[in-house]
PQR file of N, CA, C, O and H, with PARSE charges and radii, in Angstrom:
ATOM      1  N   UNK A   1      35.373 -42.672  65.961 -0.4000 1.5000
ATOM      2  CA  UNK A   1      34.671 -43.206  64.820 -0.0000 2.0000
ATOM      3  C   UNK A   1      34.339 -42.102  63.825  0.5500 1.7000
ATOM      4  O   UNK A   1      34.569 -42.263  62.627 -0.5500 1.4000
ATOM      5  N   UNK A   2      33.558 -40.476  64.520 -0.4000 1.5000
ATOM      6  CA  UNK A   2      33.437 -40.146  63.568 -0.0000 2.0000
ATOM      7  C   UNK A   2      34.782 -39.191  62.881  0.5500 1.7000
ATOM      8  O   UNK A   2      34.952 -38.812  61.722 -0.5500 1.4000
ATOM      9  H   UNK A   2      33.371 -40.345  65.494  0.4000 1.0000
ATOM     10  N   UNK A   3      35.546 -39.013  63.999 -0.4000 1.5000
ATOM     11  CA  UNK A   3      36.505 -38.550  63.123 -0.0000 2.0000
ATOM     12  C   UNK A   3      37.433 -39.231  62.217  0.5500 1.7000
ATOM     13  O   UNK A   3      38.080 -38.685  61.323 -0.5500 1.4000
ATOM     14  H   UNK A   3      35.409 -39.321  64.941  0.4000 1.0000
ATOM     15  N   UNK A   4      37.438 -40.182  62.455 -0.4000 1.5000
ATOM     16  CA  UNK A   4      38.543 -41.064  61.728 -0.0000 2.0000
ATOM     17  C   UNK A   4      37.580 -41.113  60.278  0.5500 1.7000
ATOM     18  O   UNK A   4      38.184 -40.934  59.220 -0.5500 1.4000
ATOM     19  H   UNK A   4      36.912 -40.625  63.181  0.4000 1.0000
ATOM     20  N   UNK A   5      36.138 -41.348  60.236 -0.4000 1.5000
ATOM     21  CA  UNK A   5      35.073 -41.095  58.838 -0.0000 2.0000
ATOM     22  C   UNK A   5      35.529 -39.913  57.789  0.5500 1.7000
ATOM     23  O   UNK A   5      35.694 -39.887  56.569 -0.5500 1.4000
ATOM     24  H   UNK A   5      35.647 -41.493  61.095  0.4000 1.0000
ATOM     25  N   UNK A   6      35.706 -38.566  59.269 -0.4000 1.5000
ATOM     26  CA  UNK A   6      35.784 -37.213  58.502 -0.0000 2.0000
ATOM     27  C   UNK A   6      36.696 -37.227  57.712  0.5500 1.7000
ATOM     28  O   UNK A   6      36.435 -36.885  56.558 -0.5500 1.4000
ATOM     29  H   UNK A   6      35.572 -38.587  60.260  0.4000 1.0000
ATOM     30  N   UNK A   7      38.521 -37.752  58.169 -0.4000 1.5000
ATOM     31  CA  UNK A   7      39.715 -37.726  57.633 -0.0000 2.0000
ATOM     32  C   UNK A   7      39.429 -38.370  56.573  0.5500 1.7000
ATOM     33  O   UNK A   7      40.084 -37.952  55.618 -0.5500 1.4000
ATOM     34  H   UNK A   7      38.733 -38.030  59.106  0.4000 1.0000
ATOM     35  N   UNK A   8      38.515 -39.474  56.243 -0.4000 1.5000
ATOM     36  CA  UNK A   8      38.901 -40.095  54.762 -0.0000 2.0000
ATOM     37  C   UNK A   8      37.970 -39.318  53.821  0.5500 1.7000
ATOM     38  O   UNK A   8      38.039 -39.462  52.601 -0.5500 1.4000
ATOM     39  H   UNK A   8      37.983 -39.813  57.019  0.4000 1.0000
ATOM     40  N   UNK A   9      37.265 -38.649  54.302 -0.4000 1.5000
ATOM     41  CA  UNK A   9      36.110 -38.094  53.346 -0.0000 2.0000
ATOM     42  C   UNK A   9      37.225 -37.034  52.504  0.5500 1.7000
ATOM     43  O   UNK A   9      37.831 -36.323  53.305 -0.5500 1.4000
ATOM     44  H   UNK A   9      37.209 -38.532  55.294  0.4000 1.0000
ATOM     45  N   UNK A  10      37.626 -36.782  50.981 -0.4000 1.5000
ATOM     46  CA  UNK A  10      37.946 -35.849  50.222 -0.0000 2.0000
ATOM     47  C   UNK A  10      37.399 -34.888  50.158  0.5500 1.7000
ATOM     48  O   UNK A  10      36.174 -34.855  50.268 -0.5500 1.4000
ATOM     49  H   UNK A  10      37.134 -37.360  50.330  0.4000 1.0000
ATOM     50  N   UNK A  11      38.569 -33.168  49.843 -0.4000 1.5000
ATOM     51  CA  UNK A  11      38.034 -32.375  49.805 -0.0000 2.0000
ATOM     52  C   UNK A  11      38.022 -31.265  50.447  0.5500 1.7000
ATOM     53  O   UNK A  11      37.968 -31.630  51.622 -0.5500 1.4000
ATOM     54  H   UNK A  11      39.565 -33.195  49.753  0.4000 1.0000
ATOM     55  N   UNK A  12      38.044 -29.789  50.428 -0.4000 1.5000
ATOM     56  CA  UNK A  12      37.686 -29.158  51.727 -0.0000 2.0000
ATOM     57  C   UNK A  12      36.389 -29.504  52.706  0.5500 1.7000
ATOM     58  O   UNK A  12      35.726 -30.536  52.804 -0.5500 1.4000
ATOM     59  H   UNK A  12      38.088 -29.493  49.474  0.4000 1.0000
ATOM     60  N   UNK A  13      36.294 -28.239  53.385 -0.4000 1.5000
ATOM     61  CA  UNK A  13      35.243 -29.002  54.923 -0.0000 2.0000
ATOM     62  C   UNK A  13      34.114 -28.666  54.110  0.5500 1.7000
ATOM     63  O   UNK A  13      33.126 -29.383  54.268 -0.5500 1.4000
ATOM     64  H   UNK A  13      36.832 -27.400  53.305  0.4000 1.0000
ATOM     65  N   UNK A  14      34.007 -27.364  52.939 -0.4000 1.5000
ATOM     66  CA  UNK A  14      32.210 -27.714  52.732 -0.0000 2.0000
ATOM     67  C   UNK A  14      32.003 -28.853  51.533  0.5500 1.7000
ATOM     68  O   UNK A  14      30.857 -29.273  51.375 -0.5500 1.4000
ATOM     69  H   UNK A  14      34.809 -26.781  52.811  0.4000 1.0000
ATOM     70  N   UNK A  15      32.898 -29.287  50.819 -0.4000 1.5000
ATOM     71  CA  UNK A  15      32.458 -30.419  49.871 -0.0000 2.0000
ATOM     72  C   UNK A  15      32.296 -31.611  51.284  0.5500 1.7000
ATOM     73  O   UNK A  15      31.381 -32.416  51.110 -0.5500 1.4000
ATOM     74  H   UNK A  15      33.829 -28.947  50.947  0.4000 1.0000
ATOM     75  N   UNK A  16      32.959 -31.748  52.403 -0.4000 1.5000
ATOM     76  CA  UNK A  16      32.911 -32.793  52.959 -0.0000 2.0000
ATOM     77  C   UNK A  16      31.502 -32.863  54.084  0.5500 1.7000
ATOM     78  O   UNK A  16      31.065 -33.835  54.700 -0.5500 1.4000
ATOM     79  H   UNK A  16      33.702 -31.094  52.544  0.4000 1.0000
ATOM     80  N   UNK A  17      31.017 -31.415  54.060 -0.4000 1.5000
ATOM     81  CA  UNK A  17      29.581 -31.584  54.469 -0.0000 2.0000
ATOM     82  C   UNK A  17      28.985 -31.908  53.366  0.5500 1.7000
ATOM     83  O   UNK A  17      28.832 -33.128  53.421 -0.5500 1.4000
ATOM     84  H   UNK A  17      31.372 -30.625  53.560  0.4000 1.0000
ATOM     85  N   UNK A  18      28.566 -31.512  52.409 -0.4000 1.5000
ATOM     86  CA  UNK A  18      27.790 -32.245  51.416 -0.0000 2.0000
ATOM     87  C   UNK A  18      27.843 -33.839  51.153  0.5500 1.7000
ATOM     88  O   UNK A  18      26.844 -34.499  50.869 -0.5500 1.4000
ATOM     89  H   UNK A  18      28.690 -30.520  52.365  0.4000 1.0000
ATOM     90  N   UNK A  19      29.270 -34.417  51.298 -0.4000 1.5000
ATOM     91  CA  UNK A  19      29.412 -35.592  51.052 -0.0000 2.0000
ATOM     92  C   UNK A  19      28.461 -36.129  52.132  0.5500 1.7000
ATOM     93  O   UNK A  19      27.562 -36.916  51.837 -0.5500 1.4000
ATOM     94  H   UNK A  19      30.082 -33.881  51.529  0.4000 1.0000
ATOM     95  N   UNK A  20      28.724 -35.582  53.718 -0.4000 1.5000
ATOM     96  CA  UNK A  20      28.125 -36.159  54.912 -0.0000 2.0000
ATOM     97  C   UNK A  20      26.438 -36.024  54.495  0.5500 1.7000
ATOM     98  O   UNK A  20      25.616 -36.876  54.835 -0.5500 1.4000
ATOM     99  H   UNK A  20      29.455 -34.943  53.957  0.4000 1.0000
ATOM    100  N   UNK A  21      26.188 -35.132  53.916 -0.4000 1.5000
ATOM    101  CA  UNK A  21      24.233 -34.577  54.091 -0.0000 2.0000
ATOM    102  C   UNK A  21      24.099 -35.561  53.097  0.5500 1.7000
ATOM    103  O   UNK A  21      23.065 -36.193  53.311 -0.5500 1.4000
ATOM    104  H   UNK A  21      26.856 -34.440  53.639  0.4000 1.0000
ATOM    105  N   UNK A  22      24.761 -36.007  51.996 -0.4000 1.5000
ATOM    106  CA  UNK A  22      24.337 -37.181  50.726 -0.0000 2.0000
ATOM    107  C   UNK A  22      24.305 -38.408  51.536  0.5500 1.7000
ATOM    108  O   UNK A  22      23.478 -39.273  51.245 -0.5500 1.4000
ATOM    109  H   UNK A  22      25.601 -35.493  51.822  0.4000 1.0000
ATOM    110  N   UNK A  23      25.230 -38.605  52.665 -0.4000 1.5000
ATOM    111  CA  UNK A  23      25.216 -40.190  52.697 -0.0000 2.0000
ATOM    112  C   UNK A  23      23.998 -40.177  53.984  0.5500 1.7000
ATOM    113  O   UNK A  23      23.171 -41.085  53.896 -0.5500 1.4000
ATOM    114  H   UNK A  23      25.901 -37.903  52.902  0.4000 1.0000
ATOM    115  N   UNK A  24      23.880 -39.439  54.882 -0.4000 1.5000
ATOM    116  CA  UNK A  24      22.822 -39.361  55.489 -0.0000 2.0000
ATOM    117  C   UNK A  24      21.389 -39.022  54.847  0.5500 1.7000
ATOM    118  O   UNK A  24      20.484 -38.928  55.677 -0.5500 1.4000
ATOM    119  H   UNK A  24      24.552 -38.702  54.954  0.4000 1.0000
ATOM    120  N   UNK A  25      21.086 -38.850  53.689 -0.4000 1.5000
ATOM    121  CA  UNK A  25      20.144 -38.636  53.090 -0.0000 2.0000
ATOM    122  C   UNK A  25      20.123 -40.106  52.476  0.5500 1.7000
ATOM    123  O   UNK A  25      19.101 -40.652  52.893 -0.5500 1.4000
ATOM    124  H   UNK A  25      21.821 -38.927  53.015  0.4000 1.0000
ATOM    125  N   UNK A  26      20.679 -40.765  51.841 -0.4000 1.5000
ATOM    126  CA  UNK A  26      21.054 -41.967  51.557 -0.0000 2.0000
ATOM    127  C   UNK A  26      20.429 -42.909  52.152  0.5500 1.7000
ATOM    128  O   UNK A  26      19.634 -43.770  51.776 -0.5500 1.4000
ATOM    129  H   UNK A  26      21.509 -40.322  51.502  0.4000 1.0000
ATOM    130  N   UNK A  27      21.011 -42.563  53.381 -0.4000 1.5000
ATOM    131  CA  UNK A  27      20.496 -43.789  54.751 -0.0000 2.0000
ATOM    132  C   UNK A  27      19.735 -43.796  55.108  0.5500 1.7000
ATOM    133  O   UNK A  27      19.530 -44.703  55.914 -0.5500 1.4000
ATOM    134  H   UNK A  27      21.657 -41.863  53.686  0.4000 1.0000
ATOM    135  N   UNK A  28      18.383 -42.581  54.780 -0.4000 1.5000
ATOM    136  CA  UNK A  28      17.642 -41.927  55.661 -0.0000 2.0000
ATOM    137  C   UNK A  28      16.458 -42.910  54.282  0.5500 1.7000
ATOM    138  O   UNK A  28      15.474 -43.578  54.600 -0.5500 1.4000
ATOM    139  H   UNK A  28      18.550 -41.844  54.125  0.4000 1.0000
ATOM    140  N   UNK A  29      16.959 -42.701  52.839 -0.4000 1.5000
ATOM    141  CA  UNK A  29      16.255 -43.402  51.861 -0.0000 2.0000
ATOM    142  C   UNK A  29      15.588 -44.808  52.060  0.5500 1.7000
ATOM    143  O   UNK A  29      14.427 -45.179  52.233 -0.5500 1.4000
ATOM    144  H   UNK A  29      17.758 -42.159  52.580  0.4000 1.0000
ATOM    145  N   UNK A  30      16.836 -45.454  51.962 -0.4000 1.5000
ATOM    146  CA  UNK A  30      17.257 -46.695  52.709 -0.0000 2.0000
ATOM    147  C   UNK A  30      16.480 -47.613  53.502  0.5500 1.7000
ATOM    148  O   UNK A  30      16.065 -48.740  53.233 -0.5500 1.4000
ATOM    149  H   UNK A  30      17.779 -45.152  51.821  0.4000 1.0000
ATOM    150  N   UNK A  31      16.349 -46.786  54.702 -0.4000 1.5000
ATOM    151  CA  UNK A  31      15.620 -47.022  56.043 -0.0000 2.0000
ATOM    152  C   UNK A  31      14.391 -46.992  55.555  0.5500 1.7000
ATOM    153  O   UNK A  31      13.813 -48.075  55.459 -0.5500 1.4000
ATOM    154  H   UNK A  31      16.687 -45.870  54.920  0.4000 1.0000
ATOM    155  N   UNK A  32      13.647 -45.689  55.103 -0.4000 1.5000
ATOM    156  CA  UNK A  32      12.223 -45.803  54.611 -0.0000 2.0000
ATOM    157  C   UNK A  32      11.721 -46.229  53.913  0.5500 1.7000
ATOM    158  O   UNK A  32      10.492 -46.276  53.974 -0.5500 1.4000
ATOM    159  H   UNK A  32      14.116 -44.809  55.181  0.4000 1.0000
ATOM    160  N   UNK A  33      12.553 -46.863  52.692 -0.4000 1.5000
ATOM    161  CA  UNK A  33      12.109 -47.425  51.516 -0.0000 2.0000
ATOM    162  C   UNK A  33      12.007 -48.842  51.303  0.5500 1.7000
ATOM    163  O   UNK A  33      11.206 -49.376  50.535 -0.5500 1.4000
ATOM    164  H   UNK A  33      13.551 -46.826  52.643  0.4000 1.0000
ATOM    165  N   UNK A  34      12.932 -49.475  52.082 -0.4000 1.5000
ATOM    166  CA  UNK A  34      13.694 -50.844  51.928 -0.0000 2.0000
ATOM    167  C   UNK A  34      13.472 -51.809  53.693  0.5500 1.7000
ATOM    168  O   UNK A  34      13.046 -52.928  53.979 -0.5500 1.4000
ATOM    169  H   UNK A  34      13.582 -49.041  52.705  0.4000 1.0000
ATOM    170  N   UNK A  35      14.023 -50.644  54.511 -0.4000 1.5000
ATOM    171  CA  UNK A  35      14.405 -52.023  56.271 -0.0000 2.0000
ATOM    172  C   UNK A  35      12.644 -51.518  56.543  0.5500 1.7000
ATOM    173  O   UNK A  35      11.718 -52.327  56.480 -0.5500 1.4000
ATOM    174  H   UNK A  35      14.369 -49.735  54.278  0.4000 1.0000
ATOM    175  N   UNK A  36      12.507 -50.384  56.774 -0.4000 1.5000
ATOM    176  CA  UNK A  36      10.642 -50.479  57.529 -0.0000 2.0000
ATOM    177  C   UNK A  36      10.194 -50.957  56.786  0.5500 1.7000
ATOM    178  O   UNK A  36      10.971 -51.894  56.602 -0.5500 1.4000
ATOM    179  H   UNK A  36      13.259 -49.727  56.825  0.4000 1.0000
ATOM    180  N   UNK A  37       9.306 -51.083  55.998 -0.4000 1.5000
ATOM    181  CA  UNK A  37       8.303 -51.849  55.211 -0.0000 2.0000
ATOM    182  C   UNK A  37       8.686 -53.156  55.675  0.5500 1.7000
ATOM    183  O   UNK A  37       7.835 -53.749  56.337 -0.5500 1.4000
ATOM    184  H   UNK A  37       8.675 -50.321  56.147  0.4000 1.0000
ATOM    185  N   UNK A  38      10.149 -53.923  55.400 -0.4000 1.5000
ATOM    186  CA  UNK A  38      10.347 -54.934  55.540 -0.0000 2.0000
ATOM    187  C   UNK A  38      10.050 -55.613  56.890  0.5500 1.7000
ATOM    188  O   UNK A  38       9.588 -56.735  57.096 -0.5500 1.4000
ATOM    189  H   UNK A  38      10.841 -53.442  54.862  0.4000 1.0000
ATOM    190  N   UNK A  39      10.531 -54.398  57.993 -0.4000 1.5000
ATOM    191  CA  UNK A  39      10.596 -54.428  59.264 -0.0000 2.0000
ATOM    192  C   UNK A  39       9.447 -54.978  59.714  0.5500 1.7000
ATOM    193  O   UNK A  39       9.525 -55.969  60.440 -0.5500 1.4000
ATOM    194  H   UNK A  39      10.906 -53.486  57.826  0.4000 1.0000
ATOM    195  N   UNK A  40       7.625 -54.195  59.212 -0.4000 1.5000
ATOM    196  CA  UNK A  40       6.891 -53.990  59.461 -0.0000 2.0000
ATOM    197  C   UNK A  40       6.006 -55.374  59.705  0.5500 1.7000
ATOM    198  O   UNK A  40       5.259 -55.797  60.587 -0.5500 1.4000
ATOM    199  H   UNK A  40       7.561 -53.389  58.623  0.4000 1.0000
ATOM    200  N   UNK A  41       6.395 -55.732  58.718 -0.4000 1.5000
ATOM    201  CA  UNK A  41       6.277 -57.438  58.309 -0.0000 2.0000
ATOM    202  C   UNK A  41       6.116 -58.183  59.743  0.5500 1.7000
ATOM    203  O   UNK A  41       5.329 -59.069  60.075 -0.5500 1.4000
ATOM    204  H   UNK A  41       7.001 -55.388  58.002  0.4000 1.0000
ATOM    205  N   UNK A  42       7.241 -57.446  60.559 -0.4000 1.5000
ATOM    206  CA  UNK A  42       7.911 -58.844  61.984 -0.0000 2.0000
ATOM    207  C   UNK A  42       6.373 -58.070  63.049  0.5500 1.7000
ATOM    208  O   UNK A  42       5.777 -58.761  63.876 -0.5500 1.4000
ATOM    209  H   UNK A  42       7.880 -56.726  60.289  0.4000 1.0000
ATOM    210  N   UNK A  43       6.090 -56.936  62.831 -0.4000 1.5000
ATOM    211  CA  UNK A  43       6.041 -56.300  64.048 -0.0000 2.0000
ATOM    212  C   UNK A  43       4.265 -55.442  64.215  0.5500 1.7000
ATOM    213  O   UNK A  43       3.875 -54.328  63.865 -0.5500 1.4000
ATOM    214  H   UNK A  43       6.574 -56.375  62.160  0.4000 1.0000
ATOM    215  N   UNK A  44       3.984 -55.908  64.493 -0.4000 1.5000
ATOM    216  CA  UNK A  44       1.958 -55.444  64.587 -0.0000 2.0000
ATOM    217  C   UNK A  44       2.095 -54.517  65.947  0.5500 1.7000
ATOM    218  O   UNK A  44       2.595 -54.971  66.976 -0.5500 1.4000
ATOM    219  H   UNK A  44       4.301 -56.813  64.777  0.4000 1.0000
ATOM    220  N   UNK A  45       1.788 -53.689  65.880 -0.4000 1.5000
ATOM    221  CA  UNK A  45       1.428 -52.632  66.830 -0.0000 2.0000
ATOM    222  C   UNK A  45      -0.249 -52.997  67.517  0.5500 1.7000
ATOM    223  O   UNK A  45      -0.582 -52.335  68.500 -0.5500 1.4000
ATOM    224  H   UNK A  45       1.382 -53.319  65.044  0.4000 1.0000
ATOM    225  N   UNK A  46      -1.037 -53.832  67.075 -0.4000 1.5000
ATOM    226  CA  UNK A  46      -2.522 -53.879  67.404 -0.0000 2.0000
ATOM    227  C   UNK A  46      -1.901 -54.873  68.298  0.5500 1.7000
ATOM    228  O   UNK A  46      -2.334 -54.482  69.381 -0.5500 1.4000
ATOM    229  H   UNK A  46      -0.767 -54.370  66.276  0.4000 1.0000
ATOM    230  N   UNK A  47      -1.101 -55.999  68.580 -0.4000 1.5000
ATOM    231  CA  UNK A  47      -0.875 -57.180  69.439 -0.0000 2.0000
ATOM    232  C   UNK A  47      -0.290 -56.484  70.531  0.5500 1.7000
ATOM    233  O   UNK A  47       0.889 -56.546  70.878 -0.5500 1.4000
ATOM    234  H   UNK A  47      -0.748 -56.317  67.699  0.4000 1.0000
ATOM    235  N   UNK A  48      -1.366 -55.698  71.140 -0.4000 1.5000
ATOM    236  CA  UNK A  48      -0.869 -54.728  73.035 -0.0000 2.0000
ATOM    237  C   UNK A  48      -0.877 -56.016  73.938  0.5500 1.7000
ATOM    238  O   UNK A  48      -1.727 -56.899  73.824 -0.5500 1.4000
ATOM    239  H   UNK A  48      -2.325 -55.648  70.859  0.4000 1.0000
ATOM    240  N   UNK A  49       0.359 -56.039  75.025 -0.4000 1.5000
ATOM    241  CA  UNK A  49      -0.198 -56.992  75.881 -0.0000 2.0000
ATOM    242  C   UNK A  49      -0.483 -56.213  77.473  0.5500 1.7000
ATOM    243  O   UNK A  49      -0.417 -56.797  78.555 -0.5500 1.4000
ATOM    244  H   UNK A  49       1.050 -55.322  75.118  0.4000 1.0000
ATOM    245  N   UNK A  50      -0.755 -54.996  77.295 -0.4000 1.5000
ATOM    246  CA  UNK A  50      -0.599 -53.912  78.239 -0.0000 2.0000
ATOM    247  C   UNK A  50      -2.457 -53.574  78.477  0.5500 1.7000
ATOM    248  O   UNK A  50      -3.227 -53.128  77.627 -0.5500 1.4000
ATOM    249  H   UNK A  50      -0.809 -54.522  76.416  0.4000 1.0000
ATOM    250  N   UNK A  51      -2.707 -53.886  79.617 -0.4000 1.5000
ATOM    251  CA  UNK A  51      -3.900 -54.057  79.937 -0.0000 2.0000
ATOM    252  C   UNK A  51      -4.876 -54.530  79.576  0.5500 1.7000
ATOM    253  O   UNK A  51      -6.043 -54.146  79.653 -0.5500 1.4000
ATOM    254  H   UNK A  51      -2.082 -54.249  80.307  0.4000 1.0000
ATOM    255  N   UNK A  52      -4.326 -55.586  79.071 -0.4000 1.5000
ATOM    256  CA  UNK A  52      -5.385 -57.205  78.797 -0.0000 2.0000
ATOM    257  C   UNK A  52      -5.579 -57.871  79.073  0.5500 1.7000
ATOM    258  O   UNK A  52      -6.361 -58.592  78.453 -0.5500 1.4000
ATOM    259  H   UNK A  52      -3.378 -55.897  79.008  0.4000 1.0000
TER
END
């Protein structure tokens, strides 16, 4: 998987780390900005059912 990613990425190997650190920075946006918050919505951390 990830090599078959690397081969399509253009470029030599350090433009193709940068491409990799952008799209993981990307995702990393993504996740914090947009799916948790949303996530947060489903999911209460105060509802313990662990020694009650």
């Amino acid at each position: 998987m990830y090599g078959a990613l690397w081969r399509l990425l253009p470029g030599p190997v350090w433009l193709r780390v940068i491409i990799v650190i952008a799209l993981i920075a990307a995702a990393l946006y993504g996740l914090f900005w947009y799916v948790f918050p949303w996530a947060s919505q489903f999911i209460s951390p105060q509802d313990s059912t662990i020694g009650g």
